[in-house]
C-alpha positions as CSV (number, residue, x, y, z in Angstrom):
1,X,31.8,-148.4,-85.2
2,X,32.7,-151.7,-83.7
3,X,34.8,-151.6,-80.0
4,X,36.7,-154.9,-78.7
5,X,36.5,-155.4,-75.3
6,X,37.4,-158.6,-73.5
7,X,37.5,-160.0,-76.8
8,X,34.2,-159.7,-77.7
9,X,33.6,-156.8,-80.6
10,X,30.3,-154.7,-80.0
11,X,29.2,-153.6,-83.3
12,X,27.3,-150.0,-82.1
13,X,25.7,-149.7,-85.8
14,X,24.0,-153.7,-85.8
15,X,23.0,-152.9,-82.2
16,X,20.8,-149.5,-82.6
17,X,19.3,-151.6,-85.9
18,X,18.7,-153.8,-83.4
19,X,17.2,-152.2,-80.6
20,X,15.6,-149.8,-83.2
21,X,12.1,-151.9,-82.9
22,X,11.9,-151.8,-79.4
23,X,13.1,-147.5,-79.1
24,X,9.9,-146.3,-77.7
25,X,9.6,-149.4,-75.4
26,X,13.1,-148.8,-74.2
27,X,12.6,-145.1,-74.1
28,X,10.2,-145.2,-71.6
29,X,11.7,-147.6,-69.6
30,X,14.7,-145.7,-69.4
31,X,12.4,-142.3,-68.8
32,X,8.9,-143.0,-67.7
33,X,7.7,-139.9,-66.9
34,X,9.0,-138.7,-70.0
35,X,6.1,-137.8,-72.8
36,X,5.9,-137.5,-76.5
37,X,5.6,-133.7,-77.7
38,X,5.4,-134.1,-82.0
39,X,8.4,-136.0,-82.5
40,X,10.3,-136.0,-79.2
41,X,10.3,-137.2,-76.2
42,X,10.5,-134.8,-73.6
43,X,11.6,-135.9,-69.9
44,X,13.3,-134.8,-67.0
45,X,17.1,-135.4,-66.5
46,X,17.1,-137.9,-64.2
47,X,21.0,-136.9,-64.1
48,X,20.6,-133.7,-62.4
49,X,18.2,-132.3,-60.4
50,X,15.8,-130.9,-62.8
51,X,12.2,-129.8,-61.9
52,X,10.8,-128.6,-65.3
53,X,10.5,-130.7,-68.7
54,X,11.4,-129.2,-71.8
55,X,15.4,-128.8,-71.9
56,X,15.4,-132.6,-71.6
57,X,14.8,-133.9,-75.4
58,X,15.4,-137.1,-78.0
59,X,14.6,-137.3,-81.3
60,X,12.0,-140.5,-81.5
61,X,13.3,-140.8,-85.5
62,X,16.9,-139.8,-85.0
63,X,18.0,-141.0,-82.0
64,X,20.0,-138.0,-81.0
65,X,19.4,-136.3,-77.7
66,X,20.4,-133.4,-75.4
67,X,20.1,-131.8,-72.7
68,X,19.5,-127.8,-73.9
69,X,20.3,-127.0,-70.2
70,X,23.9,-128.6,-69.5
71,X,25.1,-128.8,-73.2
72,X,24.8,-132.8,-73.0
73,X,24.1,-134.4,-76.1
74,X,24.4,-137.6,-78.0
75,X,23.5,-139.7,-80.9
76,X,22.0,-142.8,-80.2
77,X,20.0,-144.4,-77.1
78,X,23.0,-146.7,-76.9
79,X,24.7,-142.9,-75.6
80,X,21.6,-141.9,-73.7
81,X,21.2,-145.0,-72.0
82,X,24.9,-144.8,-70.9
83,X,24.8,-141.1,-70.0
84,X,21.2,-141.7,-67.8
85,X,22.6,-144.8,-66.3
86,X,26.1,-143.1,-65.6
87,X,28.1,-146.1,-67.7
88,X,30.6,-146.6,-70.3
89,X,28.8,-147.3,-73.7
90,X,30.0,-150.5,-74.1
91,X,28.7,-151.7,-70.6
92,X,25.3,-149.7,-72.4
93,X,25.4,-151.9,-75.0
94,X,25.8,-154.7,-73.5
95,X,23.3,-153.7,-71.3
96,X,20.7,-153.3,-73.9
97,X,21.3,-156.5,-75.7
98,X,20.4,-158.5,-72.6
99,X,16.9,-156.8,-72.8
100,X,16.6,-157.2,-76.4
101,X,18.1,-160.7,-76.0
102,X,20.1,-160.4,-79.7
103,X,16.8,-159.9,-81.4
């Protein structure tokens, strides 16, 4: 999927090759109180006010997320950052290139 904004196309695909390197890096920044239960990360939804982990997931192969509790989900950590950091996935994006710097 590629979106144009301001003239400048975000490709979503080249970016979560990108970033993929850097997932559990990024993951943790994102989450740090999160912790890895077999493959997932389990956190608490910094969104709402959530006092137990375990509803709170993402796939550490996959990518997808949700949130078992609210329904929430999504596919990438492009959509995860955006939906923790209450943005628009192209300001996520964007957002996550400048701390991978276009590797």
């Amino acid at each position: 999927m590629t979106i144009k904004h301001n003239q400048e196309k975000i490709d979503f695909n080249q970016l979560n090759r990108q970033i993929n390197p850097y997932f559990s890096l990024l993951l943790k920044q994102l989450l740090p109180s999160g912790e890895l239960e077999n493959h997932e990360y389990v956190a608490l939804n910094p969104t709402r006010h959530d006092q137990h982990p375990g509803s709170f997931r993402i796939n550490i192969f996959t990518g997808k997320w949700a949130d078992f509790a609210t329904g929430d989900k999504g596919g990438d950590l492009v959509s995860l950052w955006a939906y923790v950091r209450g943005m628009s996935q192209t300001d996520a994006a964007r957002a996550l290139q400048a701390i991978v710097g276009g590797a």
